[in-house]
Backbone as a ProteinNet text record, in pm:
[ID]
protein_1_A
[PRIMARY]
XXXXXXXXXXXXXXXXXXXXXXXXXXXXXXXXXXXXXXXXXXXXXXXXXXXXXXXXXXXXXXXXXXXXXXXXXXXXXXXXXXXXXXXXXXXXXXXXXXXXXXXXXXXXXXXXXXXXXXXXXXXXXXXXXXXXXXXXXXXXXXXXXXXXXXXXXXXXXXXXXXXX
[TERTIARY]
-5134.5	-5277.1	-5323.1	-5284.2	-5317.6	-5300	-5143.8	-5121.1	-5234.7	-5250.1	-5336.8	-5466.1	-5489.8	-5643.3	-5593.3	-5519.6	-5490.3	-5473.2	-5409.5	-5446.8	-5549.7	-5600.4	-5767.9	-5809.6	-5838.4	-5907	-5842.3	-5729	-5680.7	-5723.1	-5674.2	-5760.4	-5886.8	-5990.2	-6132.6	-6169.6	-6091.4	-6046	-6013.8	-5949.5	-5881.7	-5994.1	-6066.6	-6167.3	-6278.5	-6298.2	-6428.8	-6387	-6266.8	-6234.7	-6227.7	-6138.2	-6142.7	-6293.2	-6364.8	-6554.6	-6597.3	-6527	-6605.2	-6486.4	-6395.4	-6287.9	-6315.6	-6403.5	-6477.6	-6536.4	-6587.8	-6615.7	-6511.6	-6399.4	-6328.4	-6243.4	-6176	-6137.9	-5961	-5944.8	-5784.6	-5653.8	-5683.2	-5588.9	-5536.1	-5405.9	-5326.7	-5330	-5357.3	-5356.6	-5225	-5190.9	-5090.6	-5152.8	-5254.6	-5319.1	-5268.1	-5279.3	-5222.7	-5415.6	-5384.9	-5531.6	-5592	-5568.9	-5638.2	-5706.6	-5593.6	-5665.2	-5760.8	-5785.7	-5878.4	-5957.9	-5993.7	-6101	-6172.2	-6063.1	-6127.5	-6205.4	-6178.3	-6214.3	-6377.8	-6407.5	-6523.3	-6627.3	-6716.3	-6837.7	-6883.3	-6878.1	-6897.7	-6812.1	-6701.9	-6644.9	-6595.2	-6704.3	-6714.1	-6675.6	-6769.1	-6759.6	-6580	-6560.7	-6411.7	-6319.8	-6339.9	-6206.7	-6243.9	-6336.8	-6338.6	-6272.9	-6328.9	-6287.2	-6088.6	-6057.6	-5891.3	-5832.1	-5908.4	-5878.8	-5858	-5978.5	-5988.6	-5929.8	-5842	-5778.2	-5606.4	-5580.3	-5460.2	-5375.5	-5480.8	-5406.7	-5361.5	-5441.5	-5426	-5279.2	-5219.8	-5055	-5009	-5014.2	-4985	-5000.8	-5141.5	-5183.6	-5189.3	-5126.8	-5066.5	-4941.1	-4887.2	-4702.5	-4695.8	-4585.5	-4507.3	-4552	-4635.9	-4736.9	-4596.8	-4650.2	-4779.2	-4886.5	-5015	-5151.1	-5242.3	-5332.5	-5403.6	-5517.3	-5673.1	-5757.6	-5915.1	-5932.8	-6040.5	-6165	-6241.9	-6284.1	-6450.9	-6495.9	-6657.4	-6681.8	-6843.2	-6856.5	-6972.9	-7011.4	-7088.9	-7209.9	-7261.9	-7364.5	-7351.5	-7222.6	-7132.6	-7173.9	-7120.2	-7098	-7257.6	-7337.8	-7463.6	-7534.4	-7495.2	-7567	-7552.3	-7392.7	-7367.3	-7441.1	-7506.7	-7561.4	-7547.4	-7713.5	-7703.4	-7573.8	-7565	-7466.9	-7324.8	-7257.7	-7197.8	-7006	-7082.7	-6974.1	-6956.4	-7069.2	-7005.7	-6925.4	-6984.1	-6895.5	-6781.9	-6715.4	-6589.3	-6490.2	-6584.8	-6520.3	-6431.5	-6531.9	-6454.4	-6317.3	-6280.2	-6107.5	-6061.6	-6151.3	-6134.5	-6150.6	-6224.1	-6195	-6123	-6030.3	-5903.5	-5871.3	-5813.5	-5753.1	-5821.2	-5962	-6027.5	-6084.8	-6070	-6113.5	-5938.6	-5852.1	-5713.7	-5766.7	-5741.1	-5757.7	-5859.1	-5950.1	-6071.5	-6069.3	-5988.3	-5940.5	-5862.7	-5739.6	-5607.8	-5670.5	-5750.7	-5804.5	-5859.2	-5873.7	-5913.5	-5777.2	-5665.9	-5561.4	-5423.1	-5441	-5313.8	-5171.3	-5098.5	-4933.4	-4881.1	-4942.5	-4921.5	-4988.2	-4926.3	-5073	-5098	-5218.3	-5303.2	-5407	-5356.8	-5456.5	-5564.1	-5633.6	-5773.2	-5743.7	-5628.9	-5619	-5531	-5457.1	-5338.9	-5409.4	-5576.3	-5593.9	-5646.7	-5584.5	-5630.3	-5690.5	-5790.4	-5893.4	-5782.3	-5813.3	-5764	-5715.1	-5619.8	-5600.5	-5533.2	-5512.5	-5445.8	-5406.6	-5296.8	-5279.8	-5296.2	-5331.9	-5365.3	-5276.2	-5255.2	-5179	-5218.9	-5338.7	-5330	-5285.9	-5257.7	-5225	-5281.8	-5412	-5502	-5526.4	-5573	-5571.9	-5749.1	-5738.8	-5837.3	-5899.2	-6035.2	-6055.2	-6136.6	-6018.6	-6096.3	-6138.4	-6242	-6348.6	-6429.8	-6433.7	-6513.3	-6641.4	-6708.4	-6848.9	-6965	-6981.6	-7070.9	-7026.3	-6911.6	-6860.3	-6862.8	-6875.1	-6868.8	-6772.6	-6639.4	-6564.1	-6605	-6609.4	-6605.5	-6477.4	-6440.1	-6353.1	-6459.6	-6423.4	-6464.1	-6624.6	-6755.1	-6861.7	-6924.9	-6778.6	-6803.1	-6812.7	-6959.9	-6864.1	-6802.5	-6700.6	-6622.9	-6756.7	-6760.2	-6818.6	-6722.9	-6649.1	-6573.8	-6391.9	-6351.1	-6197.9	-6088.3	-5957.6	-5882.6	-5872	-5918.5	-5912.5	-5743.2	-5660.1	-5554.9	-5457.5	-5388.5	-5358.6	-5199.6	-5086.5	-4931.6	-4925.5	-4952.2	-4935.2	-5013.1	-5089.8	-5165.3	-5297.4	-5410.1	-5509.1	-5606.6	-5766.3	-5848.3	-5984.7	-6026.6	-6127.3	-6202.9	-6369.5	-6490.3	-6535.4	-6597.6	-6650.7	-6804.1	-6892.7	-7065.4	-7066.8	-6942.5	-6951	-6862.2	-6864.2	-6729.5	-6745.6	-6552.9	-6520.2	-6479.3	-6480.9	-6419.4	-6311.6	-6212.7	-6148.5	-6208.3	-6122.5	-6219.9	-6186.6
9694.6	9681.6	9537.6	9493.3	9338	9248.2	9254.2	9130.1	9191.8	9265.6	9342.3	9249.5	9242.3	9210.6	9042.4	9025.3	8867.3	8774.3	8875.8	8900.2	8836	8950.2	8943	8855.3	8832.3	8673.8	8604.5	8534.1	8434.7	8409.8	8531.3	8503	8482.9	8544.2	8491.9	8333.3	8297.5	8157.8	8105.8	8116	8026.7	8076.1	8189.2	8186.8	8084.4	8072.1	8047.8	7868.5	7795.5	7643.8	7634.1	7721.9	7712	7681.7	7793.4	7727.4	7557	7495.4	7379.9	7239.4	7313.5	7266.8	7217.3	7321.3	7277.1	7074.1	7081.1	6896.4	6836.6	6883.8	6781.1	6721.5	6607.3	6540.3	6534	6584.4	6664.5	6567.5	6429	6331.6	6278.8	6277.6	6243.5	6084.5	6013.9	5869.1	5781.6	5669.1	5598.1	5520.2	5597.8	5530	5624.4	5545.2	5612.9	5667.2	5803.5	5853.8	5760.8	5657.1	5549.7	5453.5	5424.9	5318.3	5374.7	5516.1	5594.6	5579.4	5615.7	5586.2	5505.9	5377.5	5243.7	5229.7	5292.1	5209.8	5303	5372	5491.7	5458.5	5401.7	5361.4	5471.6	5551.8	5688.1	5723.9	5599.4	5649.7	5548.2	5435.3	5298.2	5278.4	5395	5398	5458.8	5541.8	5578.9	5487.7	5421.2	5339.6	5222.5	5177.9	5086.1	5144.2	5256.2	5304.6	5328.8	5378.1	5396.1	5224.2	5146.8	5005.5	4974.8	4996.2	4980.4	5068.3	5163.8	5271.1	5206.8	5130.3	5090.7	5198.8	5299.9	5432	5352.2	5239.3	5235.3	5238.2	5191.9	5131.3	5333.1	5356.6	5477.5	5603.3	5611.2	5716.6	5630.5	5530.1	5446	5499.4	5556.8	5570.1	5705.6	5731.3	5837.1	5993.5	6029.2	6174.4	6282.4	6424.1	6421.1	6421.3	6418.7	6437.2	6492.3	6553.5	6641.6	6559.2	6510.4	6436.6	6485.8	6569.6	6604.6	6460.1	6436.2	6273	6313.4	6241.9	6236	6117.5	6195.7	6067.9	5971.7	5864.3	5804.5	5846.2	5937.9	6016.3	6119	6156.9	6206.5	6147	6034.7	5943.2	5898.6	5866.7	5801.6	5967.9	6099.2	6223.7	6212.7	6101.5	6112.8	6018.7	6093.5	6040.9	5879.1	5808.1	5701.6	5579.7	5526	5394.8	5448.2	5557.2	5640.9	5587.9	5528.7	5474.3	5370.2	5260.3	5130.6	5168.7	5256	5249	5272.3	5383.4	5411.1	5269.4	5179	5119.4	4988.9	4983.5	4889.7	4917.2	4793.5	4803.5	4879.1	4881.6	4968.5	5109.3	5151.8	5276.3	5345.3	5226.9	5273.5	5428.1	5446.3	5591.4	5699.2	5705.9	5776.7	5781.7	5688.1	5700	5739.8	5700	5746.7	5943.8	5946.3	6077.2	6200.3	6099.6	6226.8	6178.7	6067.7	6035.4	6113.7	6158.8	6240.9	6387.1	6374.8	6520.5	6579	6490.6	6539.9	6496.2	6539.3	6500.4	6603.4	6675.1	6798.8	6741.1	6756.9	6629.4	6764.5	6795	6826.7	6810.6	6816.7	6828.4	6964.5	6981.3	7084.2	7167.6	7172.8	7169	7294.8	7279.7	7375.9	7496.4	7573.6	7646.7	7712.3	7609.1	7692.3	7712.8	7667	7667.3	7802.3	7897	8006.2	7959.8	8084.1	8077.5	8096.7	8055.6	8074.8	7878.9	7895	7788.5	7690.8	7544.7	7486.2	7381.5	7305.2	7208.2	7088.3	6985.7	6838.6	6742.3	6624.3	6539.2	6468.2	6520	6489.3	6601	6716.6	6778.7	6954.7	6927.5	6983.6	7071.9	7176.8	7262.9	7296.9	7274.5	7290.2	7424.1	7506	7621.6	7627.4	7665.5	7707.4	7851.6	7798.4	7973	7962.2	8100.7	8110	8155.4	8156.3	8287.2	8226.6	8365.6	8324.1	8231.9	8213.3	8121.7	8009.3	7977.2	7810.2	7799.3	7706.2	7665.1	7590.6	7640.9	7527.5	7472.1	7389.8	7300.1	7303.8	7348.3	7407.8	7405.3	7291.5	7293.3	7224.1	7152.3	7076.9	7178.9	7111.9	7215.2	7116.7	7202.6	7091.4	7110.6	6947.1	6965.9	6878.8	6854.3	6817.6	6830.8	6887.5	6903.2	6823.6	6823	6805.4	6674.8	6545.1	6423	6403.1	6365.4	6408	6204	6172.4	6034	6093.5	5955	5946.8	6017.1	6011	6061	6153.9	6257.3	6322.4	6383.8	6455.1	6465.9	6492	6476.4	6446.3	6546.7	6624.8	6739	6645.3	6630.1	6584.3	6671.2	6592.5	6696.9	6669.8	6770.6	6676.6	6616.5	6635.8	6637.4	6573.1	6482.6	6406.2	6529.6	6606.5	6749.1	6626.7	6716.4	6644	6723.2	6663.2	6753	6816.6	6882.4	6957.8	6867.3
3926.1	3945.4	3922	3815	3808.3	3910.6	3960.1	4042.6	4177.8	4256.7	4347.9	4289.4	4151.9	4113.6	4168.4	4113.7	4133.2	4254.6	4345.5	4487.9	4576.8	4479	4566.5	4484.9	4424.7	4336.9	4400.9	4438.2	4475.2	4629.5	4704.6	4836.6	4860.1	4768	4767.7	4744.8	4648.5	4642.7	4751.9	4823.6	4900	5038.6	5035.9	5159.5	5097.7	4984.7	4945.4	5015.3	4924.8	4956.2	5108.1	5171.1	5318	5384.4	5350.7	5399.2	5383.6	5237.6	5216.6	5282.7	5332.2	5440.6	5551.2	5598.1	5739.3	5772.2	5632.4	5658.2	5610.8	5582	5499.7	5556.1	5531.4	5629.1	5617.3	5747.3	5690.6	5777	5807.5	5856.5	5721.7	5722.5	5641.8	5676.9	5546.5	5534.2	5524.6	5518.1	5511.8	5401.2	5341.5	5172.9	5070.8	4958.9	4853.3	4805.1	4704.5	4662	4592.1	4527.4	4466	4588.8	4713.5	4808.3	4851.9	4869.2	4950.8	4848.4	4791.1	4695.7	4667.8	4678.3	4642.2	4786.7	4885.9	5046.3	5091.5	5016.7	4979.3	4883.2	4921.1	4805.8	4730.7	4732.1	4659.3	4510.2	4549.1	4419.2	4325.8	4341.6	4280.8	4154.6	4074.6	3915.3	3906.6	3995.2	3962.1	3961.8	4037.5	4073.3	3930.7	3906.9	3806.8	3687	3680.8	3541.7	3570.1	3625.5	3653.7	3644.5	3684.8	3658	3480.5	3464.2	3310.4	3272	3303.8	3197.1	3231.9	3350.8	3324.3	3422.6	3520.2	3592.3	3760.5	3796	3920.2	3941	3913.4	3967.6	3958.4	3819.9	3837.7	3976.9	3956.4	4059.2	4235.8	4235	4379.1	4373.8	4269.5	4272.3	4373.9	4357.5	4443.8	4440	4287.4	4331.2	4316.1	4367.6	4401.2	4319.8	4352.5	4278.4	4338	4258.2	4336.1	4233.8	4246.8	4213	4181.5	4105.4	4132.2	4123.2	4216.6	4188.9	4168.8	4041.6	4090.5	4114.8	4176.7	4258.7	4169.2	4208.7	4110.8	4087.7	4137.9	4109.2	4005.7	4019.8	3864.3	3752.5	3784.8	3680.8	3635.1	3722.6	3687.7	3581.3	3594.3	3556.1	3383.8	3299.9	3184.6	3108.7	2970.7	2887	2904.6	2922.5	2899.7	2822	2901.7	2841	2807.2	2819.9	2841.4	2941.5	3056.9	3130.6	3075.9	3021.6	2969.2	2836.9	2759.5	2613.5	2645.7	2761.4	2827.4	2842.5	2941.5	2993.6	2905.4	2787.1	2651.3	2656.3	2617.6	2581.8	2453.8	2356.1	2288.5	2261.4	2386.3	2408.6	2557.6	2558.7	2667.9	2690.3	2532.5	2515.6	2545	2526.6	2570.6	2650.8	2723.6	2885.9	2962.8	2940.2	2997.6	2986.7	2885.5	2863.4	2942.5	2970.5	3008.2	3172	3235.2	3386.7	3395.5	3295.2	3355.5	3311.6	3268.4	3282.2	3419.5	3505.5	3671	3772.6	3677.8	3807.1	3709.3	3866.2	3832.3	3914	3813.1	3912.7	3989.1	4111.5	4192.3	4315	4449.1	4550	4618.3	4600.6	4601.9	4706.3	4806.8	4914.2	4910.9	4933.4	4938.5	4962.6	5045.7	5092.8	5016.6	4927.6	4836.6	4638.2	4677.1	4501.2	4514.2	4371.4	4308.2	4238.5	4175.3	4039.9	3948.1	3812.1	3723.1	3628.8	3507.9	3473.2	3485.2	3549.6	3542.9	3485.5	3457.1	3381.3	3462.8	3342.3	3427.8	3360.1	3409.6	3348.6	3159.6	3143.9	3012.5	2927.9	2983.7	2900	2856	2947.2	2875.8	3035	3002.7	3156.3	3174.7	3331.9	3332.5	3416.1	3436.9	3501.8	3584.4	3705.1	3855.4	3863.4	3900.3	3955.6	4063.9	4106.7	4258.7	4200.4	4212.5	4251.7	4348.9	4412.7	4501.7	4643.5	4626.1	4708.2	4705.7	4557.5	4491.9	4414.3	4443	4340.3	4252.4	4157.8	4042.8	3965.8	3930.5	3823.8	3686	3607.7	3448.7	3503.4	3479.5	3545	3654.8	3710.2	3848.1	3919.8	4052.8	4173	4253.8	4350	4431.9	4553.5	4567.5	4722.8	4852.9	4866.6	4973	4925.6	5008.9	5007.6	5067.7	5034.9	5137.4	5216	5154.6	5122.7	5125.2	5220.3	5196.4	5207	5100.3	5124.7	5107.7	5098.7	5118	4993.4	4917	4720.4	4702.4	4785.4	4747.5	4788.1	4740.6	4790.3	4682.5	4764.9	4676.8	4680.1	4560.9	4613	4546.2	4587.7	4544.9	4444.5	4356.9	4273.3	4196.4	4182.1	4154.4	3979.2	3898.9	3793.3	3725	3612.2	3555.5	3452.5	3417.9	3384.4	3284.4	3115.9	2987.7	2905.8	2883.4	2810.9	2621	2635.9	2500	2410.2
[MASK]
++++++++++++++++++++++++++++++++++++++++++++++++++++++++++++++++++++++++++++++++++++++++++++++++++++++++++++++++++++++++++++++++++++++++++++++++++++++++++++++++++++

C-alpha cells in the first residue's frame, strides 16, 4: 500500500513540474550551471555570492548538479543588510553552507523530481512538495525548470531556502 501511495505522490510530482516545464528552457548548453547563471541578470546576487564563497571553480567542475537558484529578488526579500553581512570574508563558512544547501550532487530533471526528502551537498536535506500544483523546495516555490547546462541543471526558485 505504501509504495502505491508513493506512486502516486511521485507522479503528481512529476505532473505538477512537467506544467512549469512548459516555459522552461530545455536546450542543453555547452555552459557549465555557474556560466549560465552568470550570463542571466536575474541571478546577479547569486553568482557574486558563489564567488565570495570560493564555489565557482567548483560548481564549473564535472557535476552532476542539480541548482536550486534564487533569483535576486530572492535575495533582495532577506532581512535587511543580510546579503552584505554574508558576503564578508568572515562569514565565508556560512555563506558556503547555506549556497550548498540549494545544490543536490546530482542532475535532476523536472520530470524525474519526487516529493519527499533530499540531500544537498552540505549535508543537510532538503523538502520537496507538491500541493495544489506548486512545487515547493522547503518554502521556495520553483518557478522555472529545466535550465539544463554541460554539469547540470538549474530549477528557479522565488526564495533563498536556509539550512536549519
Amino acid at each position: 500500500m505504501k509504495t502505491i501511495a508513493k506512486k502516486l505522490l511521485a507522479a503528481t510530482a512529476v505532473t505538477a513540474l512537467l506544467a512549469f516545464s512548459a516555459q522552461a528552457d530545455h536546450h542543453k548548453s555547452d555552459k557549465s550551471v555557474v556560466e549560465i547563471a552568470a550570463s542571466l541578470d536575474d541571478f546577479s546576487t547569486l553568482v557574486a555570492a558563489v564567488k565570495a564563497a570560493g564555489l565557482a571553480e567548483t560548481l564549473s567542475g564535472e557535476g552532476p548538479f542539480t541548482i536550486f537558484a534564487p533569483t535576486n529578488e530572492a535575495f533582495a526579500a532577506l532581512p535587511e543588510g543580510t546579503v552584505e553581512m554574508l558576503l564578508k570574508p568572515e562569514n565565508k563558512e556560512k555563506l558556503v553552507s547555506i549556497l550548498t544547501y540549494h545544490v543536490v550532487p546530482a542532475k535532476v530533471m523536472a520530470a524525474d523530481v519526487a516529493a519527499g526528502e533530499v540531500p544537498t551537498v552540505n549535508g543537510d536535506t532538503i523538502t520537496v512538495s507538491v500541493k495544489d500544483g506548486t512545487v515547493m523546495v522547503d518554502k521556495a516555490t520553483v518557478v522555472k525548470t529545466d535550465v539544463v547546462g554541460k554539469n547540470g541543471v538549474i530549477h528557479v526558485i522565488d526564495a533563498v531556502i536556509m539550512p536549519n
